[in-house]
C-alpha positions in Angstrom: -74.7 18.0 -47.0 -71.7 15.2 -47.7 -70.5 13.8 -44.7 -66.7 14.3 -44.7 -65.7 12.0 -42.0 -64.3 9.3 -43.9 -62.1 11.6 -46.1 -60.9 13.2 -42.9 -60.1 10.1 -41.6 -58.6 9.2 -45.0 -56.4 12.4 -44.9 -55.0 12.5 -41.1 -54.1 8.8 -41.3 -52.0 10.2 -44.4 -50.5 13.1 -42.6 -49.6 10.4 -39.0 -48.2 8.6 -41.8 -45.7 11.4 -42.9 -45.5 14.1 -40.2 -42.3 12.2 -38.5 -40.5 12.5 -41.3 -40.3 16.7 -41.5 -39.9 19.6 -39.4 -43.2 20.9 -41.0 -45.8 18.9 -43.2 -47.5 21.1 -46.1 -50.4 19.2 -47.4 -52.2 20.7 -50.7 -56.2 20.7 -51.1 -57.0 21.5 -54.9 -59.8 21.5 -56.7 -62.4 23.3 -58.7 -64.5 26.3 -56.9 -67.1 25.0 -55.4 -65.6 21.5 -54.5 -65.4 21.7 -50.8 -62.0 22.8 -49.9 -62.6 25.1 -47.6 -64.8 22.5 -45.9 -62.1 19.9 -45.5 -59.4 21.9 -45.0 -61.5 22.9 -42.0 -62.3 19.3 -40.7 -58.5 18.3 -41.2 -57.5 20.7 -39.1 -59.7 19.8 -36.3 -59.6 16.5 -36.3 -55.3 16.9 -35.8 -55.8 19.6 -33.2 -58.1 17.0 -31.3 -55.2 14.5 -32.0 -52.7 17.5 -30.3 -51.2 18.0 -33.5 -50.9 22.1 -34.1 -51.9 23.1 -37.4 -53.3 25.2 -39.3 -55.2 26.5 -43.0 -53.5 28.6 -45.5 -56.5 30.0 -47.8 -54.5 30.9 -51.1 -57.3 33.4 -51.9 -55.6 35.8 -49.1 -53.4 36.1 -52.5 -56.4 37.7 -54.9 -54.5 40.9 -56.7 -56.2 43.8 -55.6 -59.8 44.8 -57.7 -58.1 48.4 -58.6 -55.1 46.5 -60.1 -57.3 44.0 -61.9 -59.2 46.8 -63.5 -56.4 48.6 -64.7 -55.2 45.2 -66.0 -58.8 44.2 -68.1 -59.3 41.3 -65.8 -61.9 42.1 -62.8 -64.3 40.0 -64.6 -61.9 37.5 -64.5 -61.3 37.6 -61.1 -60.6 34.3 -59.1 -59.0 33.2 -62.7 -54.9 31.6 -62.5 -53.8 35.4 -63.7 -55.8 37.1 -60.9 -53.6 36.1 -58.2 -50.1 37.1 -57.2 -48.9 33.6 -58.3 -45.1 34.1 -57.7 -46.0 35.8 -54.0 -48.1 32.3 -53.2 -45.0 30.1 -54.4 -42.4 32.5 -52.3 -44.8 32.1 -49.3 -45.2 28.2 -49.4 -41.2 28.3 -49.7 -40.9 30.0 -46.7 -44.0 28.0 -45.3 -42.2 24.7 -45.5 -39.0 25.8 -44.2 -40.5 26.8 -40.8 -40.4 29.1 -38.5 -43.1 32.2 -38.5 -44.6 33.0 -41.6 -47.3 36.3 -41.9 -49.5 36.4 -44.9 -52.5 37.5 -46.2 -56.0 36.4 -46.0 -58.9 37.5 -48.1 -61.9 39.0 -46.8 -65.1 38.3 -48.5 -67.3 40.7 -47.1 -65.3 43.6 -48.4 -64.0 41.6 -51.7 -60.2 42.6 -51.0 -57.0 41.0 -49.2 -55.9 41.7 -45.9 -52.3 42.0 -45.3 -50.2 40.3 -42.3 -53.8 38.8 -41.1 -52.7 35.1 -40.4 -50.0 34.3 -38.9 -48.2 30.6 -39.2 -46.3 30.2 -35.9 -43.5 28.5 -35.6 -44.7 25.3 -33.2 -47.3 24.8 -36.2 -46.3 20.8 -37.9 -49.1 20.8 -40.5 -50.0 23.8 -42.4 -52.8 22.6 -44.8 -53.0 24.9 -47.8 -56.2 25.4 -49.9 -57.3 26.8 -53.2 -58.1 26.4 -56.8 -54.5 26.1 -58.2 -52.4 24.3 -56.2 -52.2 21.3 -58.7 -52.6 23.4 -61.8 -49.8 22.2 -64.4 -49.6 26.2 -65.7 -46.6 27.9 -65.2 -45.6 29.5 -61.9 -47.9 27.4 -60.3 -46.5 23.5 -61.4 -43.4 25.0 -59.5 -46.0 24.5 -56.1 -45.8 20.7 -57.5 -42.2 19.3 -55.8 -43.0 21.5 -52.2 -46.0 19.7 -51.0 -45.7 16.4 -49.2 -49.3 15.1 -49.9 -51.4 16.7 -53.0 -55.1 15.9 -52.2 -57.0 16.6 -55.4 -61.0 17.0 -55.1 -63.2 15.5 -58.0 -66.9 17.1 -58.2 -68.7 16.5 -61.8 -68.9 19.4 -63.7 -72.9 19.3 -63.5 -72.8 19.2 -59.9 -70.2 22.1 -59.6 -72.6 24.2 -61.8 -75.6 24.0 -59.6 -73.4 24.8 -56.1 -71.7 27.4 -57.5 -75.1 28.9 -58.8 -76.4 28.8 -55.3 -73.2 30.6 -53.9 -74.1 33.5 -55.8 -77.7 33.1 -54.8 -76.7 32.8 -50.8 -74.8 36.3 -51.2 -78.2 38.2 -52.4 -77.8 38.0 -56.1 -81.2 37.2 -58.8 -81.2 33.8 -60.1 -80.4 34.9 -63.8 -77.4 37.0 -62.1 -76.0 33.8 -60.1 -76.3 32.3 -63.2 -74.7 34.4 -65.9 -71.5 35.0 -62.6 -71.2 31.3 -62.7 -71.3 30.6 -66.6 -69.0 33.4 -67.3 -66.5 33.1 -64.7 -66.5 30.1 -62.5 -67.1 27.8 -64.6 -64.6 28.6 -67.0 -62.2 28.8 -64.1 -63.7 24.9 -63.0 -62.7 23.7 -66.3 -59.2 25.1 -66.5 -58.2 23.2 -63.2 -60.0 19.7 -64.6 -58.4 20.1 -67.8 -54.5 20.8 -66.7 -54.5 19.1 -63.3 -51.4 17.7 -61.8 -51.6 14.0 -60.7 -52.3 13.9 -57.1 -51.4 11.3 -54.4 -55.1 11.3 -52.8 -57.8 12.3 -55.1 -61.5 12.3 -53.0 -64.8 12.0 -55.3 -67.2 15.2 -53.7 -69.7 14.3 -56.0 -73.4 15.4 -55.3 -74.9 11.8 -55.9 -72.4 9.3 -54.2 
């Protein structure tokens, strides 16, 4: 397991750094699936609310279409793809995210494989709101738009050979053959992984997640 100490440290001396300046800091993970967003994300936040900063994760996946839409659209196999998401929702919502106040959105359960509506709520006492996901740095129309409303953009690098073998193992952890984790992860993920690397945004902080640093 990578030990993400020093890239939390990295990030929270970034966000003490800014936080004075606004009534409400947004600070962007991106990154490939599979990259450790979720992860770091995660330690950001408890390392500020240890520091009695209140804060708190934004998942963008609480934003996955639903599968019955996708369906009728010709893209479930697709799903997790730029054009499986309600892409101008997510841009209204970090709008209203960085203006203040309380914000309700959605969160995505995994379990069930479908979003759940009004599930997080962002209160209003909350300074950092660290949002996560795939596409926050994706220069792909609505999404660039995300590009001017974040006040730090944290890009995650991960070799496209290392990405391959966690993502493989993902499908594996959730019950899946190997030759079924595989062909999920060559079809889709992948595909997806390679999108982001090839029309990503410049970021301020980009972090190397690589598998053999």
């Amino acid at each position: 397991m990578i030990d993400i100490t020093r890239q939390v440290n990295i990030l929270a001396e970034a966000v003490h750094g800014r936080r004075q300046a606004v009534p409400r800091l947004m600070v962007a993970i991106a990154g490939p699936p599979g990259s450790g967003k979720s992860t770091l994300a995660s330690g950001l936040r408890r390392r500020l609310t240890d520091q009695k900063v209140p804060s708190e994760v934004v998942p963008m996946d609480g934003f996955h279409l639903d599968n019955a839409v996708l369906e009728a659209r010709g893209l479930l196999p697709r799903k997790g793809a730029p054009e499986t998401f309600d892409s101008e929702g997510f841009v209204q919502a970090i709008r209203r995210l960085r203006g203040g106040g309380e914000v309700v959105l959605p969160t995505f359960d995994r379990t069930r494989d479908l979003s759940v509506a009004g599930a997080l709520v962002v209160a209003p006492d909350i300074q950092v709101v660290i949002v996560e996901g795939n596409y926050l740095l994706l220069d792909e129309l609505p999404w660039r738009n995300l590009e001017r409303l974040w006040d730090i953009g944290v890009r995650l690098d991960v070799p496209l050979a290392d990405l391959r073998g966690r993502l493989i193992q993902r499908w594996l952890s959730h019950g899946f053959s190997r030759p079924v984790a595989v062909r999920r992860a060559e079809a889709n993920d992948i595909p997806n992984a390679e999108r982001i690397l090839s029309r990503a945004l410049p970021a301020e902080i980009v972090i190397d997640q690589g598998d053999s640093r």
